[in-house]
Structure formats: C-alpha cells, structure tokens
N, CA, C and O of each residue as an XYZ file, in Angstrom:
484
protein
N       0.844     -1.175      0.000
C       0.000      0.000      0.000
C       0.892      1.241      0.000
O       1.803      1.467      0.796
N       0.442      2.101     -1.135
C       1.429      3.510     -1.141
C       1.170      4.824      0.224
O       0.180      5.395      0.682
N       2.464      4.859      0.461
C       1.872      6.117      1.464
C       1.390      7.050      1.445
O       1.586      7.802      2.400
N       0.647      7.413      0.519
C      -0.159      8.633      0.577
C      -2.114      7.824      0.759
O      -3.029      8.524      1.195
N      -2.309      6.506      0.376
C      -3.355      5.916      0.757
C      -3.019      5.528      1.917
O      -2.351      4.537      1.625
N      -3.006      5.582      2.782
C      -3.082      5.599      4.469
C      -3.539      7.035      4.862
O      -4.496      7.247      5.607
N      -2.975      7.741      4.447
C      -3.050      9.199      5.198
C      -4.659      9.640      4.525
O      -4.837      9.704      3.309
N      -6.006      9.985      5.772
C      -7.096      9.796      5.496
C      -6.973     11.233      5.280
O      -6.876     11.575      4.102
N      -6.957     12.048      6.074
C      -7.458     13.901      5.790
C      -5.875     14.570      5.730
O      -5.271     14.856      6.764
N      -5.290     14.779      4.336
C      -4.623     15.627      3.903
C      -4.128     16.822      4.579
O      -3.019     17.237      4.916
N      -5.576     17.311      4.675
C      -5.700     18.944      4.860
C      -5.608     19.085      6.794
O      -5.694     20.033      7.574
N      -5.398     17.638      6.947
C      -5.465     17.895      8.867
C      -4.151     17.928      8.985
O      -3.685     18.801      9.716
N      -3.215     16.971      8.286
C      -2.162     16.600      8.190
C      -1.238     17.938      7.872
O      -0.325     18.254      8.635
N      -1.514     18.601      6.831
C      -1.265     20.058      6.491
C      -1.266     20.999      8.020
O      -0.257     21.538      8.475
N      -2.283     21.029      8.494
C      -2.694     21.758      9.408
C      -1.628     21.470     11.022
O      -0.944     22.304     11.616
N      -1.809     20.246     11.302
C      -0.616     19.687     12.024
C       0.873     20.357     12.115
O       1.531     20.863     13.024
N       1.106     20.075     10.527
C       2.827     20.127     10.454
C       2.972     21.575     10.312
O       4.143     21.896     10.516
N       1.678     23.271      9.843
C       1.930     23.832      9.945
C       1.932     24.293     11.725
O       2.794     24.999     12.249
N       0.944     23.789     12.305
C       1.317     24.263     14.011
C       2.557     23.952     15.207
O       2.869     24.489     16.270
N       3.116     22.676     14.338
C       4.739     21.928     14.446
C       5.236     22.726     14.751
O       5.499     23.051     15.909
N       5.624     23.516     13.288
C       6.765     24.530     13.198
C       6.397     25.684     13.280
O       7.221     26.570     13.056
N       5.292     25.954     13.564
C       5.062     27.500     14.518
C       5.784     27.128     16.172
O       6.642     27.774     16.773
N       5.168     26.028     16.538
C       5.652     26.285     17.543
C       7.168     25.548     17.923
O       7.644     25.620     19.056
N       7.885     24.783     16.714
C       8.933     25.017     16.776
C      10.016     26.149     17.259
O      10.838     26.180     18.175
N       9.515     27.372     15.879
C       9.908     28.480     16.014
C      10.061     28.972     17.327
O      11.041     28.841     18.062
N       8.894     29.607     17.571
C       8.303     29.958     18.847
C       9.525     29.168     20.039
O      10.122     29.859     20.865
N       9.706     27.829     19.939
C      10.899     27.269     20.935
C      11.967     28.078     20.637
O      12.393     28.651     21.640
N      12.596     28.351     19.549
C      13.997     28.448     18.596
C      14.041     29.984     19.410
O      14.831     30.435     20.240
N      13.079     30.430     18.904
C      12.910     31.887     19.555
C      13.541     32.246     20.862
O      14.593     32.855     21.056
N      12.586     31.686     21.826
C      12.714     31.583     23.526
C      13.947     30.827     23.580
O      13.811     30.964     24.796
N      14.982     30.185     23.459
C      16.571     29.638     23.423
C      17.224     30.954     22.985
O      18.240     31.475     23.443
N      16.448     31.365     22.029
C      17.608     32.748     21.067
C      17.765     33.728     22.253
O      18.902     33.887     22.698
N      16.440     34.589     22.962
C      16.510     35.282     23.822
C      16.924     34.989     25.016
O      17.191     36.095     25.488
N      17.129     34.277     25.737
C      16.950     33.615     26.859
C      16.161     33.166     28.181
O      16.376     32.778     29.330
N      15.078     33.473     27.269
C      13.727     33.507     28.613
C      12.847     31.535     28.524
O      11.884     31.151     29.187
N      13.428     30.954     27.776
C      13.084     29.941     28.191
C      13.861     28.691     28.909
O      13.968     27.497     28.630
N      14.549     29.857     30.385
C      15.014     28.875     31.425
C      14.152     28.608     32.369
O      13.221     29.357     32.665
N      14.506     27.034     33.153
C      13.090     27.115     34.283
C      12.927     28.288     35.418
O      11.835     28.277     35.987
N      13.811     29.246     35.805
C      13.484     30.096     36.842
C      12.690     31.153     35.987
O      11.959     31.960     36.561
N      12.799     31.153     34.897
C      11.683     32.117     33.661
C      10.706     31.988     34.191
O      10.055     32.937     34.628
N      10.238     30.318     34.318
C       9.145     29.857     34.283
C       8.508     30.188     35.694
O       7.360     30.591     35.882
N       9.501     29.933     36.673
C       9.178     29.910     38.378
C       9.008     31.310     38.312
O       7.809     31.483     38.528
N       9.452     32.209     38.163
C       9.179     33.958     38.070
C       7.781     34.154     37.913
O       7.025     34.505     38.819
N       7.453     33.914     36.722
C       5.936     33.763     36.044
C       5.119     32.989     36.974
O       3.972     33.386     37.181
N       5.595     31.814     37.635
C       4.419     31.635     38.450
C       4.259     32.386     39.630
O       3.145     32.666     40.072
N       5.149     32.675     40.079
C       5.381     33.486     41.484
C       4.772     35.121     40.729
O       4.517     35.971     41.583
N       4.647     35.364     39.905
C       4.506     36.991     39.532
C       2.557     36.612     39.236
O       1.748     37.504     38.980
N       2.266     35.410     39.338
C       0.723     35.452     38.854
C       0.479     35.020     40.250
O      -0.384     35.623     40.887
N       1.106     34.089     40.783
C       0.452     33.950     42.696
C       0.780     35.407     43.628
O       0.347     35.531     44.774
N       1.413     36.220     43.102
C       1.588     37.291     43.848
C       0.336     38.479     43.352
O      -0.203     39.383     43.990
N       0.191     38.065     42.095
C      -1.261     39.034     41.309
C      -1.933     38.716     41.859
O      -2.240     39.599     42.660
N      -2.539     37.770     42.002
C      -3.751     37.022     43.100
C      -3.715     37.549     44.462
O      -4.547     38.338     44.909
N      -2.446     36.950     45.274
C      -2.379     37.157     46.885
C      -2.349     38.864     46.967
O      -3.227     39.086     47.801
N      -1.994     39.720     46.692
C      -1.713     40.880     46.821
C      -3.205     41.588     47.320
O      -3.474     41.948     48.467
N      -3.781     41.644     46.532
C      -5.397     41.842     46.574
C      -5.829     41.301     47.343
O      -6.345     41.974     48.234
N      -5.885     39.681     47.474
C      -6.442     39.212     48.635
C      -6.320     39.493     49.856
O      -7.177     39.301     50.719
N      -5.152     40.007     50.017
C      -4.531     40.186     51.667
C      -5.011     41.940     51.840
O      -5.558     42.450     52.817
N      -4.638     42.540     50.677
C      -5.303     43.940     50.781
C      -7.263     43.996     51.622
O      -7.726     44.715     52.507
N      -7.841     42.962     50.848
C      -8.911     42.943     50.994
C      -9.178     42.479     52.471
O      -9.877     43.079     53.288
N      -8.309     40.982     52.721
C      -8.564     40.916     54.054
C      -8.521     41.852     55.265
O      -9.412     42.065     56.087
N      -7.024     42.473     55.176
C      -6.745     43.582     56.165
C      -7.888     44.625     56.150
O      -8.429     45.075     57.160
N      -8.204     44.974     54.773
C      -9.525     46.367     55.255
C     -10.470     45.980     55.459
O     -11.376     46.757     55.761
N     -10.728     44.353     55.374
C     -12.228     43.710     56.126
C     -12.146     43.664     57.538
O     -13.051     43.684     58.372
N     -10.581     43.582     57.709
C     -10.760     42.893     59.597
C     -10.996     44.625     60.122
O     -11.580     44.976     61.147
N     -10.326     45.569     59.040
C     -10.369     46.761     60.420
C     -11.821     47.797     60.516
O     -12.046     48.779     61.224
N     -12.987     46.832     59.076
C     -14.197     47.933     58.589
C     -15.014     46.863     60.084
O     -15.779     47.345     60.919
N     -14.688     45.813     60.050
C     -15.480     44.354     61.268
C     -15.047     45.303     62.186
O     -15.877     46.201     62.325
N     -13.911     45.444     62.955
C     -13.583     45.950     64.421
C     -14.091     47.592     64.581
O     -14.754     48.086     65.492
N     -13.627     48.131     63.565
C     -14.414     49.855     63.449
C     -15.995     49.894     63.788
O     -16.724     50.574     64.510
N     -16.146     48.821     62.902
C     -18.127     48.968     62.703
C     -18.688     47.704     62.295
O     -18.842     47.145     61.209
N     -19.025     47.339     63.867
C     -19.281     45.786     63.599
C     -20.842     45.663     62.900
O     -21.631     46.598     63.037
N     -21.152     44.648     62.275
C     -22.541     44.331     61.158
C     -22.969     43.488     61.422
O     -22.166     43.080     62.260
N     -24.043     42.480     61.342
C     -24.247     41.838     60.934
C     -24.086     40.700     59.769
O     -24.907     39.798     59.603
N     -23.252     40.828     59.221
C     -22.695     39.886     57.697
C     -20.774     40.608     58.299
O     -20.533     41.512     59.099
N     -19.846     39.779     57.542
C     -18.883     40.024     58.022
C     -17.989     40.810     56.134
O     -18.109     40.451     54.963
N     -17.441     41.581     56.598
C     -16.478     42.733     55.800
C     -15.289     41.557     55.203
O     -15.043     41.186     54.055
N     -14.748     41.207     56.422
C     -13.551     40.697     55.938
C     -13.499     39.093     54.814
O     -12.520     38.633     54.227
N     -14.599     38.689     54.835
C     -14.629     37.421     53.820
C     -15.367     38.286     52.488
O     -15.229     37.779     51.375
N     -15.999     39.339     52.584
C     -16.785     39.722     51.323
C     -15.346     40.676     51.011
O     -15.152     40.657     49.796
N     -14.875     41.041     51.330
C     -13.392     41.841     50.565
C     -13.021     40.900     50.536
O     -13.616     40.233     49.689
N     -11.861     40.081     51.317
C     -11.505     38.961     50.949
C     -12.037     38.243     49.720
O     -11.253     38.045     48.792
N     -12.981     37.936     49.652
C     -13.145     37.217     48.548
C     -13.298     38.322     47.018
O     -13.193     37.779     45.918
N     -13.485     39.472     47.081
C     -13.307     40.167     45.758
C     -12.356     40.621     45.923
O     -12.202     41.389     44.974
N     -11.158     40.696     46.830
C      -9.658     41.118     46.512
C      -9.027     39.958     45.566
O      -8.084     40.121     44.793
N      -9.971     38.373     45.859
C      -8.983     37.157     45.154
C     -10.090     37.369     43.697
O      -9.476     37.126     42.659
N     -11.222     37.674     43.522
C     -11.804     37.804     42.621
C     -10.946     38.640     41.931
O     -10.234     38.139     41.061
N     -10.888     39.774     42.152
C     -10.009     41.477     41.511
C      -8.815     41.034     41.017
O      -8.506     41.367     39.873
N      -8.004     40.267     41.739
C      -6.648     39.760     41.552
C      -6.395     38.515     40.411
O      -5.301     38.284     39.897
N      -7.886     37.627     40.079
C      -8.099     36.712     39.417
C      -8.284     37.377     38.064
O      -7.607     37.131     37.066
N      -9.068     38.061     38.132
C      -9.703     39.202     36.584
C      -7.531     39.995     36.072
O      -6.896     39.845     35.028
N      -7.185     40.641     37.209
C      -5.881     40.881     36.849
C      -5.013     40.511     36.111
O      -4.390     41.201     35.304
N      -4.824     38.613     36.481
C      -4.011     37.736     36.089
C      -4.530     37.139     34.974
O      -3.719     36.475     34.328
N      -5.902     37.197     34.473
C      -6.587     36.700     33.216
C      -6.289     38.136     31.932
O      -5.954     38.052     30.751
N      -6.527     39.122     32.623
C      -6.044     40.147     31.777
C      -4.479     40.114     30.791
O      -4.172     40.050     29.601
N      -3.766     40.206     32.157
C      -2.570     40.087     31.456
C      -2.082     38.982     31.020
O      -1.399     39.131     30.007
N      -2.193     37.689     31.489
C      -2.341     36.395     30.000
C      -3.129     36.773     28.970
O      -2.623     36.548     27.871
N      -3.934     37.148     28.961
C      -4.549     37.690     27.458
C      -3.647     38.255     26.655
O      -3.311     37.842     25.545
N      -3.154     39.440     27.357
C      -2.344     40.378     26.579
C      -1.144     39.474     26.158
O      -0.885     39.368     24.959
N      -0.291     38.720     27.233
C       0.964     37.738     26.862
C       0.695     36.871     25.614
O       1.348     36.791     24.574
N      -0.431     36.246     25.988
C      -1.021     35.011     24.106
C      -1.130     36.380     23.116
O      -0.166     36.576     22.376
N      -1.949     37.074     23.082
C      -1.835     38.319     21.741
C      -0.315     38.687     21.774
O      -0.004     38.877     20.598
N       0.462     38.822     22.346
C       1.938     39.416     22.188
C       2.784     37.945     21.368
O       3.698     37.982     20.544
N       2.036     36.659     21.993
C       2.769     35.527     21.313
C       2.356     35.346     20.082
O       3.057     35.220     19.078
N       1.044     35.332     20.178
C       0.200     35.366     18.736
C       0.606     36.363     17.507
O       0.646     36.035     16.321
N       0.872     37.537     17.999
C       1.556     38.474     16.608
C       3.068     37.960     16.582
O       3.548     37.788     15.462
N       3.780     37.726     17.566
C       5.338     37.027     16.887
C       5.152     35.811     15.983
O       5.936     35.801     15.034
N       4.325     34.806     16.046
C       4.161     33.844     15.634
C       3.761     34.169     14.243
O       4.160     33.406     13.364
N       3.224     34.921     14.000
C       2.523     35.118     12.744
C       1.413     34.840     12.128
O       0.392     34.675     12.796
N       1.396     34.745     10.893
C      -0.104     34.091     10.515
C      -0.055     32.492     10.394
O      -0.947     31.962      9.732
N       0.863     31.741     10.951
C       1.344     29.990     10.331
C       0.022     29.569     11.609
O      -0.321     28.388     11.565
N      -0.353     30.032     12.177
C      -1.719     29.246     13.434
C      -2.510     29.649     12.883
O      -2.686     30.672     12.220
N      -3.093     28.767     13.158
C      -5.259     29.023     12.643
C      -5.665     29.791     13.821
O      -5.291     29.638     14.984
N      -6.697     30.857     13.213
C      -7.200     31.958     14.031
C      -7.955     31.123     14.923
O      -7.921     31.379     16.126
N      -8.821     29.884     14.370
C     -10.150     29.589     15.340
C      -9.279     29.449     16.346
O      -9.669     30.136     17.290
N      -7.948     28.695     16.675
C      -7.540     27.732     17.669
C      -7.286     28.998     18.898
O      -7.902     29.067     19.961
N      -6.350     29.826     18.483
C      -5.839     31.371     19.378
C      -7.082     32.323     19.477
O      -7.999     32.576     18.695
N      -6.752     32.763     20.764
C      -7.395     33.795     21.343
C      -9.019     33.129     21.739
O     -10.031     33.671     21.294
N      -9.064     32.266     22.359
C     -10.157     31.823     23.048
C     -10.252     31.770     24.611
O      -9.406     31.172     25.276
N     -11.275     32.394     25.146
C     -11.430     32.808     26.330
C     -11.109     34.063     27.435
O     -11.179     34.325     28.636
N     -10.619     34.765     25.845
C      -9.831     35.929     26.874
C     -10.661     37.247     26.895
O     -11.191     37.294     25.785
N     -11.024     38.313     27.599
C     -11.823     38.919     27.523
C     -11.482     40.244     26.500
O     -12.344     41.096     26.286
C-alpha cells in the first residue's frame, strides 16, 4: 500500500505540520533570547500567585479593620476577601490575554485563528 493511501485527511495533516513549526519556532525563539530557562518559568508563576495574593490580603486587612471599626451583621472581611482574590483573578486573566496576543503576533499568521485567542476577555 502507497503512502499517501493511508493518510485519510490531507488537509489535517497540512494543518498539524503547519502548528509543528510555529511552535517550533516559537521554541527556537525563547533559546535565542533567553527567557526559556526554568526560573523564567518559576518567576511567572510566582509573579501570577503574587497578582492574586496581593489583593487578597489587601482585601482581608480592610475587612478585619471595617469588622472591628463597625461591627454588622454579615462580616467585611470574607466579602473583601473574597473580591480582593476575585479582583486579583480578573488581573491575572487580563494580562495572559495580553501575553497570548503578544505571542500570537510574533508567531505570525502559520496558526489558525479559530484555535488562538479563546477565552480571553
């Protein structure tokens, strides 16, 4: 049997080997500059758990002192608390958005539009 009768969808196969070597590139790239070492990577996570915690702890502290100032009925410090980690969550979704569009125009046009830029606001 010749090898081109095995191979059922052409055009997937096409599609494949062009997202390969996009994101080949895209590797070749990050080696060229030097940002794809693992403390790159540990930075980035520590710079998105610190987007998060920052807010949260903001929120907690002005819940515990709005509770002790002027006590309520419903409590301050879990309803800030919880929209400082909300606020801080919307933050860190923002700026991954912006990071995939910054990857997405280096990359070029070799990716299919449907696949990029899904979910970001």
């Amino acid at each position: 049997m010749a090898r081109h009768e095995t191979r059922k969808n052409p055009s997937a196969d096409d599609e494949l080997i062009k997202k390969v070597g996009a994101e080949s590139r895209r590797k070749i790239r990050l080696r060229q500059t030097g940002t794809d070492k693992p403390w790159f990577g540990m930075g980035l996570m520590g710079l998105v758990g610190w987007s998060i915690a920052v807010p949260g702890l903001l929120g907690l502290l002005s819940g515990i002192w709005i509770d002790q100032r002027w006590p309520s009925p419903f409590s301050w410090t879990l309803m800030l608390l919880a929209g400082g980690i909300g606020l801080g969550c919307l933050n860190v979704w923002y700026w991954l958005g912006r990071q995939a569009d910054e990857i997405e125009s280096e990359s070029g046009p070799d990716l299919p539009e449907d696949k990029v830029g899904k979910g970001r606001p």
